[in-house]
KOLGUPA-865129 format. One record per residue: x, y, z of N, C-alpha, C in turn; residue number from 1. Coordinates in steps of 0.05 Angstrom, whole numbers, plus 32768, in hexadecimal, padded with zeros to 4 digits. Example, Ala and Ser with C-alpha at 12.3 -4.5 7.8 and 13.67 -1.06 7.14 Angstrom:
2
<n.px = 8108	n.py = 7F8E	n.pz = 809C	ca.px = 80F6	ca.py = 7FA6	ca.pz = 809C	c.px = 8108	c.py = 7FBE	c.pz = 809C	k = 1>
<n.px = 8101	n.py = 7FD3	n.pz = 808E	ca.px = 8111	ca.py = 7FEB	ca.pz = 808F	c.px = 8102	c.py = 8001	c.pz = 809D	k = 2>
END
This chain:
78
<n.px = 70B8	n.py = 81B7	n.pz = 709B	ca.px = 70BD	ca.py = 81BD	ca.pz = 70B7	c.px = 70A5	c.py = 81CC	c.pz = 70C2	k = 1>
<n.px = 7097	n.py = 81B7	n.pz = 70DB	ca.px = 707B	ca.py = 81D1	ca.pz = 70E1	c.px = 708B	c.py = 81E9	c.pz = 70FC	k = 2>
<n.px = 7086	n.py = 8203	n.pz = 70FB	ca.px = 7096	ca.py = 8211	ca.pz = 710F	c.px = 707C	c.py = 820C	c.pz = 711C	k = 3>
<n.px = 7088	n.py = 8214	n.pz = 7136	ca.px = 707D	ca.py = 8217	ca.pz = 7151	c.px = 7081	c.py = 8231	c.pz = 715A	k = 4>
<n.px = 7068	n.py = 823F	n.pz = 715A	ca.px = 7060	ca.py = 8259	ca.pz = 7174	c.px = 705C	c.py = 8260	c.pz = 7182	k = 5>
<n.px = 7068	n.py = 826F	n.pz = 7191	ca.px = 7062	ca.py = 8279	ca.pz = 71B1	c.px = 7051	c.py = 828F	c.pz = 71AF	k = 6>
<n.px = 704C	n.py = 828C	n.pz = 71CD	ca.px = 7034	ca.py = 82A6	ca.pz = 71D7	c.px = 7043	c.py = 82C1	c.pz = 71C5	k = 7>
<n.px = 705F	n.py = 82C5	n.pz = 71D2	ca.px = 706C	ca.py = 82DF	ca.pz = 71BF	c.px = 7064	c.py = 82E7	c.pz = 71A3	k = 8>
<n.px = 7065	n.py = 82CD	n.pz = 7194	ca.px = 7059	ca.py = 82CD	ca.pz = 7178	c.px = 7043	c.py = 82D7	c.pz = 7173	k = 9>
<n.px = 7038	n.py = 82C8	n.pz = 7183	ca.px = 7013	ca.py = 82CE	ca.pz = 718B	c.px = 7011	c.py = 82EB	c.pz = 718C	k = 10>
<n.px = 7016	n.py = 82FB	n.pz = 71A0	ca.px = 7014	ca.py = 830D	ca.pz = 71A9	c.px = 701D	c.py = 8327	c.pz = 718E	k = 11>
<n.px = 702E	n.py = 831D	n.pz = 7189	ca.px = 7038	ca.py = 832F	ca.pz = 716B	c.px = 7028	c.py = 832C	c.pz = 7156	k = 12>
<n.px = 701F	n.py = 831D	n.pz = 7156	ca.px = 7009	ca.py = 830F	ca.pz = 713C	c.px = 6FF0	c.py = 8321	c.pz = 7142	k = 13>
<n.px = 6FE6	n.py = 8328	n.pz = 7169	ca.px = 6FD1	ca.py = 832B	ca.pz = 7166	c.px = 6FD3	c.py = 8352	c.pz = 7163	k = 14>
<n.px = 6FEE	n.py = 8355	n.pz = 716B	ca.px = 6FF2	ca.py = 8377	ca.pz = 716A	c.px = 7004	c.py = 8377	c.pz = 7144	k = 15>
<n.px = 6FFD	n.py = 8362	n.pz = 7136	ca.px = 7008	ca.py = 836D	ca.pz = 7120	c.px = 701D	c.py = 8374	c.pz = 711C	k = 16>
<n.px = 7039	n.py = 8367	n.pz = 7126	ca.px = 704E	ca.py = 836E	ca.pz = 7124	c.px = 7063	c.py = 8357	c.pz = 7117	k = 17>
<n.px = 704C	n.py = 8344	n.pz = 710D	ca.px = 7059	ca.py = 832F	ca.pz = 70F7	c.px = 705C	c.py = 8336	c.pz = 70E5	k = 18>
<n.px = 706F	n.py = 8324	n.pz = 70D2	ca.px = 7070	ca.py = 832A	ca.pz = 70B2	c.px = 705F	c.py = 8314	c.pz = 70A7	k = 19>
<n.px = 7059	n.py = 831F	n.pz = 708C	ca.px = 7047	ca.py = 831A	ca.pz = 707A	c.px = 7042	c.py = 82FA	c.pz = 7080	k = 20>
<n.px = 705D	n.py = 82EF	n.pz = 707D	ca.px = 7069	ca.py = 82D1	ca.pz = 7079	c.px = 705D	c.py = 82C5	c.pz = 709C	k = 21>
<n.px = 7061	n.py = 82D5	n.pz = 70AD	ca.px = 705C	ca.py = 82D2	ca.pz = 70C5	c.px = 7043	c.py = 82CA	c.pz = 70CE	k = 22>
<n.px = 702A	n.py = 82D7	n.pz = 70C0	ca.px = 700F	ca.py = 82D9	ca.pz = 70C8	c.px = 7004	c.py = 82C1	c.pz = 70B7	k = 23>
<n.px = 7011	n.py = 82B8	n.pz = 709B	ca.px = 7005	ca.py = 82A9	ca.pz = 7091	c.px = 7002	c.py = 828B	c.pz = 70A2	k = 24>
<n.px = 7024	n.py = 828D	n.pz = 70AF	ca.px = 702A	ca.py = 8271	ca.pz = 70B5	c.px = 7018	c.py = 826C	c.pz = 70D5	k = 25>
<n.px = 7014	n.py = 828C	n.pz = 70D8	ca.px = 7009	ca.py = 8285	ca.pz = 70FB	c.px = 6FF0	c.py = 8281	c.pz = 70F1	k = 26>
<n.px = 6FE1	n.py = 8292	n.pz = 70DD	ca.px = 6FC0	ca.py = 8284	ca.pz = 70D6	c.px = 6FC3	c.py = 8266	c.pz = 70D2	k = 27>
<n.px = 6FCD	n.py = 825D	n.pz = 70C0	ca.px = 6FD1	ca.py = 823E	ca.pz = 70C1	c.px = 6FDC	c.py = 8231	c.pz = 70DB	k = 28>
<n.px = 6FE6	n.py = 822D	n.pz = 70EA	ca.px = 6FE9	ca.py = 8225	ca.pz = 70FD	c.px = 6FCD	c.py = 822B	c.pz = 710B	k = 29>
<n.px = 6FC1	n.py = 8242	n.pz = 7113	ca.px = 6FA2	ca.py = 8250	ca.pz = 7123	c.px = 6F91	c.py = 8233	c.pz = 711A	k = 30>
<n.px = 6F92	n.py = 8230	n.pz = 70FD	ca.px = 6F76	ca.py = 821E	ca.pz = 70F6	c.px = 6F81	c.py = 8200	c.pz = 70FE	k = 31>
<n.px = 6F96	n.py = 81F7	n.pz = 7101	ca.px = 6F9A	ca.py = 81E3	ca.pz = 7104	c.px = 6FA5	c.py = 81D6	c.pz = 711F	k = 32>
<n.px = 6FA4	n.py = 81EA	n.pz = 713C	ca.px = 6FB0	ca.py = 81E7	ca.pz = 7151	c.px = 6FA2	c.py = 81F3	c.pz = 7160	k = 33>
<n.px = 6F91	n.py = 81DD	n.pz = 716E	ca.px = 6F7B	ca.py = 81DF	ca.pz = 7185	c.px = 6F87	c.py = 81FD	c.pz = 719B	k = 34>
<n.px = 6F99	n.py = 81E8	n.pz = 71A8	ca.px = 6FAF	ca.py = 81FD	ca.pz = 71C0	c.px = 6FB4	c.py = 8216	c.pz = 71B1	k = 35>
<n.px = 6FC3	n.py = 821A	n.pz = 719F	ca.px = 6FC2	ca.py = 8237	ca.pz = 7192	c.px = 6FB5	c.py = 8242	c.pz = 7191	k = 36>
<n.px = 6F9B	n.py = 8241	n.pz = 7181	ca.px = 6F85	ca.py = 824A	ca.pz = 7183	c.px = 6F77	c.py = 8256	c.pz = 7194	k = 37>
<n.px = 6F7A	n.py = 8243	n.pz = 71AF	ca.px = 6F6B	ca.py = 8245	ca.pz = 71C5	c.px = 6F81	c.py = 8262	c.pz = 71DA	k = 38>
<n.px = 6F99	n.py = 8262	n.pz = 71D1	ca.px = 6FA7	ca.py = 826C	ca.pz = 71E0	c.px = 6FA0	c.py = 8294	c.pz = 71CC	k = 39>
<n.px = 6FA9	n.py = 8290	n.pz = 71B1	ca.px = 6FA3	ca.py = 829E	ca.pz = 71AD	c.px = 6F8B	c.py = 82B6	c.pz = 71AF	k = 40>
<n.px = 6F6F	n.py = 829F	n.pz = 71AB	ca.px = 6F5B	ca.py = 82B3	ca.pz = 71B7	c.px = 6F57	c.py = 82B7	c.pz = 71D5	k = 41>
<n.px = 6F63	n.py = 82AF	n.pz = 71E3	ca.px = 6F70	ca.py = 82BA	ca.pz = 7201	c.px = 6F82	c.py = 82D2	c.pz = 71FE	k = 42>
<n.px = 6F8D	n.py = 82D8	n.pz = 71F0	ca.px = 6FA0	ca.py = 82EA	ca.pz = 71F1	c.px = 6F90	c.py = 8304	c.pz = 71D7	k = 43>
<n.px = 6F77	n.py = 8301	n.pz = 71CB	ca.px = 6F67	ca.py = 830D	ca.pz = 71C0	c.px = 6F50	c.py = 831D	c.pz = 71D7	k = 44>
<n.px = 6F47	n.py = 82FD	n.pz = 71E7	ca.px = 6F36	ca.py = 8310	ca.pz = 7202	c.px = 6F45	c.py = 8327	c.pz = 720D	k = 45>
<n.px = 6F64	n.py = 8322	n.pz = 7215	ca.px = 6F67	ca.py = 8328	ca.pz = 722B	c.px = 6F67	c.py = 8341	c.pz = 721B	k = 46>
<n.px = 6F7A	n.py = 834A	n.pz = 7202	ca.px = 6F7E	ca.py = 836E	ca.pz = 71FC	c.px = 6F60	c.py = 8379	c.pz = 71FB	k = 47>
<n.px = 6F46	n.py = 8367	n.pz = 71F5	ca.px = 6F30	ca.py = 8376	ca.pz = 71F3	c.px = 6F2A	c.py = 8381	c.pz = 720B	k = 48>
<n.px = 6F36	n.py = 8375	n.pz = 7229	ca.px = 6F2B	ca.py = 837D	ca.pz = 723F	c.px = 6F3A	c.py = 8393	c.pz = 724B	k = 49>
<n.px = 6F58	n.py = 838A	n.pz = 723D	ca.px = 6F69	ca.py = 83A3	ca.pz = 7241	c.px = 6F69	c.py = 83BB	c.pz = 7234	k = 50>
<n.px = 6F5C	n.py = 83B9	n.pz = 721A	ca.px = 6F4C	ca.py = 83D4	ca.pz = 720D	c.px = 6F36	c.py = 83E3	c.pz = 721C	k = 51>
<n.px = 6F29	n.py = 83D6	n.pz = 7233	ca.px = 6F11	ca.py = 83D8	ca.pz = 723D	c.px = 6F21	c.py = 83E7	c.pz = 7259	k = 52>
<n.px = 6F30	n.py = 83E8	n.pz = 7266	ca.px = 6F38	ca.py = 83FB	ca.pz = 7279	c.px = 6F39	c.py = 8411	c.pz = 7276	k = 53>
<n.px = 6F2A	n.py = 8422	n.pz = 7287	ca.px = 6F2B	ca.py = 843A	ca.pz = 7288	c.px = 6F4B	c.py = 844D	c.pz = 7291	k = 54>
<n.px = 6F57	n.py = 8451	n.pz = 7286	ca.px = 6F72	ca.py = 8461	ca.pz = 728F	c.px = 6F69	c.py = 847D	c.pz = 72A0	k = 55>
<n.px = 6F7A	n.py = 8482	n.pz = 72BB	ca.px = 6F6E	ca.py = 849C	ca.pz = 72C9	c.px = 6F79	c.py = 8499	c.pz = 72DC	k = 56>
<n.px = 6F6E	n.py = 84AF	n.pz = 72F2	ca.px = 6F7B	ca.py = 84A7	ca.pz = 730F	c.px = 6F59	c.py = 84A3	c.pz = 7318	k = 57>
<n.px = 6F56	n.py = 8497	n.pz = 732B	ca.px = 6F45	ca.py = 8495	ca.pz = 733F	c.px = 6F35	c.py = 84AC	c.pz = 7345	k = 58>
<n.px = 6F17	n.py = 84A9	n.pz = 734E	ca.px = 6F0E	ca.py = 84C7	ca.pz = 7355	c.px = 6F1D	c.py = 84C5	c.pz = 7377	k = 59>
<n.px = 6F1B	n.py = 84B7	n.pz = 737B	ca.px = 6F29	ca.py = 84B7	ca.pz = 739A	c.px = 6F46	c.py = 84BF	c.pz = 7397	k = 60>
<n.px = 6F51	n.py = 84C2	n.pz = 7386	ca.px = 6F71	ca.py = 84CD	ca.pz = 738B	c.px = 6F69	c.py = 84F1	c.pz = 737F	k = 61>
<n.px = 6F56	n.py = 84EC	n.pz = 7367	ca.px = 6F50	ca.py = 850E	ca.pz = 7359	c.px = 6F45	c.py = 8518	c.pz = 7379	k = 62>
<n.px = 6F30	n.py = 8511	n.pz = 7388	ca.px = 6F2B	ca.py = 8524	ca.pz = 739A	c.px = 6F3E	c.py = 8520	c.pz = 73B6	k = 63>
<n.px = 6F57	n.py = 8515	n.pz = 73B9	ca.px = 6F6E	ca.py = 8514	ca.pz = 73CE	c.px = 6F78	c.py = 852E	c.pz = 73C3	k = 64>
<n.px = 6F87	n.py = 8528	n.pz = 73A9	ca.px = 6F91	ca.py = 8540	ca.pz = 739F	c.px = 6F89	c.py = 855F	c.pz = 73A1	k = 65>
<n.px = 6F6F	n.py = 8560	n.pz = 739D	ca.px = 6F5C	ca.py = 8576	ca.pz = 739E	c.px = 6F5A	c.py = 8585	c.pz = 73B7	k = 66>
<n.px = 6F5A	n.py = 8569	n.pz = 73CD	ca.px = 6F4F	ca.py = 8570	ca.pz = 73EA	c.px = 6F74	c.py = 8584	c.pz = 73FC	k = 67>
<n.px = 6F8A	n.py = 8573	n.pz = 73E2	ca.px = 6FA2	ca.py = 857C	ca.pz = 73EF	c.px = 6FA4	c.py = 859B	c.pz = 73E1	k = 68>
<n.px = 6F9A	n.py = 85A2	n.pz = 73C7	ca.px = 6FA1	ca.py = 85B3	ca.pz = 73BF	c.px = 6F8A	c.py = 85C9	c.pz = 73CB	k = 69>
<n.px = 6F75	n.py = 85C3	n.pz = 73D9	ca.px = 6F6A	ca.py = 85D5	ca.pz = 73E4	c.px = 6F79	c.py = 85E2	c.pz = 73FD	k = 70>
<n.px = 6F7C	n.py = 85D2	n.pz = 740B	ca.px = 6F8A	ca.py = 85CE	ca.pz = 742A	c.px = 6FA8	c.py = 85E6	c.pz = 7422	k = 71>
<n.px = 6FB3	n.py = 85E5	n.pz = 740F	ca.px = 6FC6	ca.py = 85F5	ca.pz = 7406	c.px = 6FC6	c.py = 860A	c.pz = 73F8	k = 72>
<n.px = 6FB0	n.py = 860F	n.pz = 73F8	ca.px = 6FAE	ca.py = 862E	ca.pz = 73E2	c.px = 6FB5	c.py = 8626	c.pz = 73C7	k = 73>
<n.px = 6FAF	n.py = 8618	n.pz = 73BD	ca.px = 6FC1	ca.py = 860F	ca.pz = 7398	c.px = 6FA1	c.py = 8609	c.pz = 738C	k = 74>
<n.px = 6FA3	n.py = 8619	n.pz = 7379	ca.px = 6F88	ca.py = 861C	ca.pz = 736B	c.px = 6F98	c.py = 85FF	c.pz = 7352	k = 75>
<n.px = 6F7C	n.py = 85F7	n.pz = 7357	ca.px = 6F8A	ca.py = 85D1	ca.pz = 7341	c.px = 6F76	c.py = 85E0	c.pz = 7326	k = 76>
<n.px = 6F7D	n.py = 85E4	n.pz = 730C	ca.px = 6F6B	ca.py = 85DF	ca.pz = 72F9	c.px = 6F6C	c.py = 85C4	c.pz = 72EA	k = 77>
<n.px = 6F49	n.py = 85C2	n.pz = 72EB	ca.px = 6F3C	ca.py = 85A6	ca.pz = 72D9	c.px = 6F33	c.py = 85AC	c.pz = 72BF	k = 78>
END
């Protein structure tokens, strides 16, 4: 019986949340399924780019905040 994988699969495979039995059968399927393949290193770009976001607020919202806590007497510590 060959199984069939979804992106979900994919996605678990690429955060490591398969079992042993799991990763062997998705490597074999990877070398032998163009579309998989192709889908999976799509879904490899994308966490590299989503690793690549900077998490924060804006300097435009840090100095709104700043400009309000001046305007009010509220000493902000950075």
């Amino acid at each position: 019986m060959i199984k069939t994988f979804t992106r979900n699969d994919l996605v678990r495979y690429l955060y490591q949340e398969t079992t042993i039995e799991e990763n062997h059968l998705i490597k074999q399927a990877l070398l032998t399924n163009d579309r998989l393949n192709e889908e999976y290193f799509e879904l490899v770009k994308c966490k590299s780019e989503m690793e690549e976001v900077e998490e924060g607020p804006s300097s435009r919202c840090v100095n709104k905040v700043m400009d309000i806590a001046k305007n009010t007497h509220i000493k902000a510590k950075l």
